[in-house]
C-alpha positions as CSV (number, residue, x, y, z in Angstrom):
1,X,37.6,25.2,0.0
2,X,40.3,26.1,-2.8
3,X,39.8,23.2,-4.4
4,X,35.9,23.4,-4.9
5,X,36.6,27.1,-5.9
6,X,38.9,25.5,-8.1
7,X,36.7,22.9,-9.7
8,X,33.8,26.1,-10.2
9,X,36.4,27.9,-11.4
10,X,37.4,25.3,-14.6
11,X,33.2,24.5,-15.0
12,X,32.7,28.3,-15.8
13,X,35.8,28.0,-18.0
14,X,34.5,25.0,-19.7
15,X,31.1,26.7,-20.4
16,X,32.5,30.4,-22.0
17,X,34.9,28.1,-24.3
18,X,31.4,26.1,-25.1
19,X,29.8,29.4,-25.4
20,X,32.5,30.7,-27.8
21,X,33.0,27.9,-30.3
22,X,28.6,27.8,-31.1
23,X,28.0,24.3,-29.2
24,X,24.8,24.3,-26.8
25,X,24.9,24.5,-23.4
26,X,22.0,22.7,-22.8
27,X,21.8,19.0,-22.4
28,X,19.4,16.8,-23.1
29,X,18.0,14.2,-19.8
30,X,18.2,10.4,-20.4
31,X,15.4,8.6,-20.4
32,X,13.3,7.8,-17.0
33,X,13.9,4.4,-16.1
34,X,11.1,1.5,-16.3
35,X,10.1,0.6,-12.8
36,X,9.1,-2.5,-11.8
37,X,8.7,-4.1,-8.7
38,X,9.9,-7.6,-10.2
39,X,12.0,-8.9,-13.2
40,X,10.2,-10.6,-16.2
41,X,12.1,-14.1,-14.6
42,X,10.9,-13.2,-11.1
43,X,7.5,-14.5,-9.1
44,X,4.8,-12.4,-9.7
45,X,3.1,-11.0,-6.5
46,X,0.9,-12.6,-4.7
47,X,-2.8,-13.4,-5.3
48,X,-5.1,-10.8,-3.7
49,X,-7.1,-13.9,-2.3
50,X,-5.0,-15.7,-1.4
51,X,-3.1,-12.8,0.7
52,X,-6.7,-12.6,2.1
53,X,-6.6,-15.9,3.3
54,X,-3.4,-16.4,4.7
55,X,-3.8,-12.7,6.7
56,X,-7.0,-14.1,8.0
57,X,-5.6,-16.3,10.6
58,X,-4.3,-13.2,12.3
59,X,-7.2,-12.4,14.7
60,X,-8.0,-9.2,15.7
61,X,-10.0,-7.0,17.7
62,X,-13.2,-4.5,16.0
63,X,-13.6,-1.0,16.5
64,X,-15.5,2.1,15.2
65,X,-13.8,5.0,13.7
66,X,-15.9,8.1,14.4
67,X,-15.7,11.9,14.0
68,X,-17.9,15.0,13.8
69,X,-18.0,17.3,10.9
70,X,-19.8,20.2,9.7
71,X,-22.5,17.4,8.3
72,X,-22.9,15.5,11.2
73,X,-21.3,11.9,12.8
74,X,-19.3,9.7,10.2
75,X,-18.2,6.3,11.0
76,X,-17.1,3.8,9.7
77,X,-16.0,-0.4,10.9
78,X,-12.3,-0.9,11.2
79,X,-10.1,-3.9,12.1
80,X,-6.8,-2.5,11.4
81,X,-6.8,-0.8,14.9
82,X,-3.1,-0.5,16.9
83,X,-1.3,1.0,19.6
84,X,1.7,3.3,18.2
85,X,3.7,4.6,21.1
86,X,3.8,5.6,24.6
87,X,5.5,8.8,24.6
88,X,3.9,10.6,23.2
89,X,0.6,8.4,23.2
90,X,-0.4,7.9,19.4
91,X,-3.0,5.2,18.1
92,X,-2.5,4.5,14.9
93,X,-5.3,2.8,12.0
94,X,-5.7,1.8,8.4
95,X,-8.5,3.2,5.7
96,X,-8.8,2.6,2.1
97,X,-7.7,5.1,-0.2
98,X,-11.4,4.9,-2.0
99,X,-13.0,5.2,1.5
100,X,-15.8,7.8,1.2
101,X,-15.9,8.6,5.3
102,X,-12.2,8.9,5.2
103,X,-12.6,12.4,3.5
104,X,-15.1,13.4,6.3
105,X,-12.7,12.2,9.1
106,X,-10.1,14.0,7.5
107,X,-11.4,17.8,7.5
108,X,-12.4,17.4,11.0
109,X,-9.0,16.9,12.1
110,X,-10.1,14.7,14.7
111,X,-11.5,11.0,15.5
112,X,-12.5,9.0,18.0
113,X,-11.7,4.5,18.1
114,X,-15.1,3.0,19.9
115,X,-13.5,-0.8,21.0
116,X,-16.3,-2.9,20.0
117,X,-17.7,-5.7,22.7
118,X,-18.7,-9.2,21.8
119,X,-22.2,-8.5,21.4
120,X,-21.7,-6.0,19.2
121,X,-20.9,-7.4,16.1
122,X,-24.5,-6.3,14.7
123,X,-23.2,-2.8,15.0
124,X,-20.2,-3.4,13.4
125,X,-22.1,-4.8,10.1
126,X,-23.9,-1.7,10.2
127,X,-21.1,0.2,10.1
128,X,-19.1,-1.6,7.5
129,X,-22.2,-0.3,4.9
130,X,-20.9,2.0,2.5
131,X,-23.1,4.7,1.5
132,X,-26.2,4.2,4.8
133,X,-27.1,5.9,7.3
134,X,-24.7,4.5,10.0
135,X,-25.9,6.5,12.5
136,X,-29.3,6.0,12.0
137,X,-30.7,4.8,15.3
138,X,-27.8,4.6,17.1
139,X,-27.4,6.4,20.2
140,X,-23.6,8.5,20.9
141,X,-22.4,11.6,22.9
142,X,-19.3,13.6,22.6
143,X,-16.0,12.6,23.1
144,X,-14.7,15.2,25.7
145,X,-12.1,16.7,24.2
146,X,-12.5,16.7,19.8
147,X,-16.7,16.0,20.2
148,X,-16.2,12.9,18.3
149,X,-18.8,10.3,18.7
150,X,-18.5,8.4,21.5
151,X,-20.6,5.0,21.6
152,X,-22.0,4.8,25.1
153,X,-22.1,0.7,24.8
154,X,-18.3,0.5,23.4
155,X,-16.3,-1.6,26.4
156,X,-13.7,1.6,25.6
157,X,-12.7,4.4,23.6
158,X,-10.0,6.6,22.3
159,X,-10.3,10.2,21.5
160,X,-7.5,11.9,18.8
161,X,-6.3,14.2,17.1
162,X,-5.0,13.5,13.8
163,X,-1.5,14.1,13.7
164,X,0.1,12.3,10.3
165,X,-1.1,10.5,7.3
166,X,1.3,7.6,5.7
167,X,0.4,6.1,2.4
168,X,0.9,2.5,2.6
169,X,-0.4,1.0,-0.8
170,X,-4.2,0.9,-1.3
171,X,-4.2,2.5,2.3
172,X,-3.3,5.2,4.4
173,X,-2.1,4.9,7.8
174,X,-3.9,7.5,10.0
175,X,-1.7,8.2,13.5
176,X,-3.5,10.1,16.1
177,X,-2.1,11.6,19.0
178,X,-4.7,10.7,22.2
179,X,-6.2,13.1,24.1
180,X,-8.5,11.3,26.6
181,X,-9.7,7.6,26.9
182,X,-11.5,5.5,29.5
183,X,-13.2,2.3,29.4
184,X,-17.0,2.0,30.1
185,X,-17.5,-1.8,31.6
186,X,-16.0,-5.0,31.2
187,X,-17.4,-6.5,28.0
188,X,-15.5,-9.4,26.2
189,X,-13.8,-8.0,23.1
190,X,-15.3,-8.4,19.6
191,X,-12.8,-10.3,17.6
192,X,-12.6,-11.0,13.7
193,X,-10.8,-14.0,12.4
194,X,-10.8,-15.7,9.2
195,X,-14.1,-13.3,8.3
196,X,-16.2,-14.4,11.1
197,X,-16.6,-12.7,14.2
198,X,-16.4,-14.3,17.5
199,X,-15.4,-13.5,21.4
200,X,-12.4,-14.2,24.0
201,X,-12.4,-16.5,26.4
202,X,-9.8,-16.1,29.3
């Protein structure tokens, strides 16, 4: 402790005899530093397509984001679906940062994952629209805690509650802590790989 006193002690000595003999106080901040992600002589990042392509061979499952706000049902396709954790459970997915139903989802606080079957992938097109009706003929109920919509003909679904939002890039990564889920038959799952859709096979 005496000697940080000591060291405040000389600082507030330094500044009166600063003070005394006319010289400023104040200093100027250096310049901000350029950031870059890479040096002139390093790779560049990689090509958007061909990011696309090689991330393609990951296959994946489909599902449909929902939630209920003062306007009615939003929705919207999404294939960047996960588990998060166990305890406590938390689901965790990906949406554009230009996503226009991402605002929606948002102020209700709440959403609901509809696991997409292997006949479904007609729905999912529907959803991946931006700017339609999604909802537009298609039949849903509440989810029975938040109210979100809950697709009747989804093999399962997951009801949350938002919890925390991550930027990660172009995207934010939405993690909802669940607060009911069931499954509603025994469907195949909807898969996505290399931008086609297709089904398991056990």
């Amino acid at each position: 402790m005496g000697g940080v006193m000591g060291h405040a002690g000389m600082a507030a000595t330094a500044v009166r005899h600063l003070r005394a003999a006319g010289s400023p106080t104040a200093v100027e901040p250096l310049p901000r530093p350029v950031l870059r992600a890479v040096r002139a002589d390093e790779r560049p990042p990689v090509d958007p397509a061909e990011f696309r392509r090689v991330l393609g061979h990951f296959a994946s499952g489909v599902t449909i984001v929902t939630a209920l706000d003062a306007d009615g049902p939003v929705g919207f396709a999404c294939q960047s679906f996960a588990s998060l954790s166990l305890d406590p459970p938390l689901v965790a997915f990906m949406v554009a940062r230009t996503s226009t139903t991402w605002p929606r989802i948002a102020a209700a606080g709440t959403f609901c994952v509809n696991v997409l079957g292997a006949g479904q992938a007609g729905l999912c097109r529907a959803f991946a629209v931006s700017g339609a009706d999604k909802f537009a003929g298609v039949a849903w109920t509440p989810a029975p805690v938040t109210g979100s919509p809950l697709l009747p003909s989804a093999p399962a679904w997951i009801d949350c509650t938002i919890t925390t939002v991550h930027t990660g890039g172009d995207h934010l990564i939405v993690v909802g802590r669940v607060e009911s889920l069931d499954t509603t038959n025994e469907d195949a799952p909807l898969l996505f790989h290399r931008g086609n859709f297709g089904h398991f096979t056990p």
